[in-house]
VEXGUVO-695192 format. One record per residue (C-alpha): x, y, z; chain; residue in one letter. Coordinates in nm, 3 decimals. Layout:
<sites>
(site (X, Y, Z), 'A', 'a');
...
</sites>
This chain:
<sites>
(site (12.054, 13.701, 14.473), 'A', 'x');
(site (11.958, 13.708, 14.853), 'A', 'x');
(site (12.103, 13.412, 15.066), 'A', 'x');
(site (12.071, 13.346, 15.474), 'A', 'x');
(site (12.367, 13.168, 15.624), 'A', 'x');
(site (12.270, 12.827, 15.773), 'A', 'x');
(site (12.487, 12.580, 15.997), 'A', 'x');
(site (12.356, 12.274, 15.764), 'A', 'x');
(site (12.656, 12.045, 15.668), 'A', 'x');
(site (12.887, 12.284, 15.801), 'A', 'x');
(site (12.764, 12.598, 15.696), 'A', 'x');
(site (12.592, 12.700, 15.343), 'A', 'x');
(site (12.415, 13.025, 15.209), 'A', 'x');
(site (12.065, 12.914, 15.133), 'A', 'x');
(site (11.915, 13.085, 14.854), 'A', 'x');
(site (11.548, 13.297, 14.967), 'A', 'x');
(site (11.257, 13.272, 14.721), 'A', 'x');
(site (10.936, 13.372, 14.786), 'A', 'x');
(site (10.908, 13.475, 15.203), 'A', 'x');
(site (11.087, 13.335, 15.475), 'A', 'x');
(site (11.048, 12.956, 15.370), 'A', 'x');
(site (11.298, 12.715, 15.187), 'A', 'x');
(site (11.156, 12.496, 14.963), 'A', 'x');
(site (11.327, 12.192, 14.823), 'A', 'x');
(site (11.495, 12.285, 14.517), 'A', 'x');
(site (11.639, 12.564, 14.686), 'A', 'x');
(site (12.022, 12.647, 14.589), 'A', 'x');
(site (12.278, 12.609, 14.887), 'A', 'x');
(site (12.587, 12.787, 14.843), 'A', 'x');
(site (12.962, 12.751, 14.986), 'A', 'x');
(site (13.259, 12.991, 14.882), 'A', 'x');
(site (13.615, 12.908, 14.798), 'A', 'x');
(site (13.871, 13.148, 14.920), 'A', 'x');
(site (13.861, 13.341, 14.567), 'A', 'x');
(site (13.468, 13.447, 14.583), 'A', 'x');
(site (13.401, 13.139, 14.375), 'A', 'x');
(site (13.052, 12.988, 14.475), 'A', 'x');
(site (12.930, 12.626, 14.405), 'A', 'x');
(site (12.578, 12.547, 14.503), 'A', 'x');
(site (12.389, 12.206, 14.596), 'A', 'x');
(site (12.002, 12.141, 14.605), 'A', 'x');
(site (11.872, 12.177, 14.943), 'A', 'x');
(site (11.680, 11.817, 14.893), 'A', 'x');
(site (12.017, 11.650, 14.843), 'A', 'x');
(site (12.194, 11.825, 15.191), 'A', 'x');
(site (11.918, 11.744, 15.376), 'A', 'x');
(site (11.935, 11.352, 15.279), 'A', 'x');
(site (12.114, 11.108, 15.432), 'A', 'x');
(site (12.358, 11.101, 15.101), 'A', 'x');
(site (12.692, 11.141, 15.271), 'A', 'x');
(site (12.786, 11.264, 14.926), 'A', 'x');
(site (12.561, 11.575, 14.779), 'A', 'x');
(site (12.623, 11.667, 14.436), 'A', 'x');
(site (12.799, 12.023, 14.426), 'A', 'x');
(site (12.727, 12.185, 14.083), 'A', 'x');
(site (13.102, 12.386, 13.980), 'A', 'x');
(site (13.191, 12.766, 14.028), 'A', 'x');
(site (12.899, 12.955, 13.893), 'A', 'x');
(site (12.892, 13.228, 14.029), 'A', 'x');
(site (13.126, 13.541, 14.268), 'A', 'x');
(site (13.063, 13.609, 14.577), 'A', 'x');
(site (12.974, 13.957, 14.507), 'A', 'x');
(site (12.655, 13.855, 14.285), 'A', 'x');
(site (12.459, 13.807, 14.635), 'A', 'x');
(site (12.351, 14.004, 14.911), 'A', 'x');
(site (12.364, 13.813, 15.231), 'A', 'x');
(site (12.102, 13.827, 15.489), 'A', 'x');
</sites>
């Protein structure tokens, strides 16, 4: 899975469909020291919500190639 880096709430791994653009169900990804990756919907970090909802460890690190 390809993800760019972005410095939205403190830095997330935005998933990249189809070209350069994001669209709003796009998956934003964070990493816990063990390669563990829990995503968010890009809708919900772009809100005002204070609070996103992060969906658990669903994936390693080493299932993407970052761009």
């Amino acid at each position: 899975m390809l993800v760019k880096f972005s410095t939205l709430r403190d830095g997330v791994f935005i998933e990249v469909g189809d070209g350069e653009s994001y669209h709003p169900n796009a998956r934003c990804f964070r990493f816990d020291k063990y390669g563990n990756a829990e995503y968010a919907f890009l809708h919900d970090l772009v809100s005002e919500n204070p609070f996103p909802r992060w969906f658990g460890h669903c994936y390693k690190e080493t299932a993407f190639t970052f761009a």
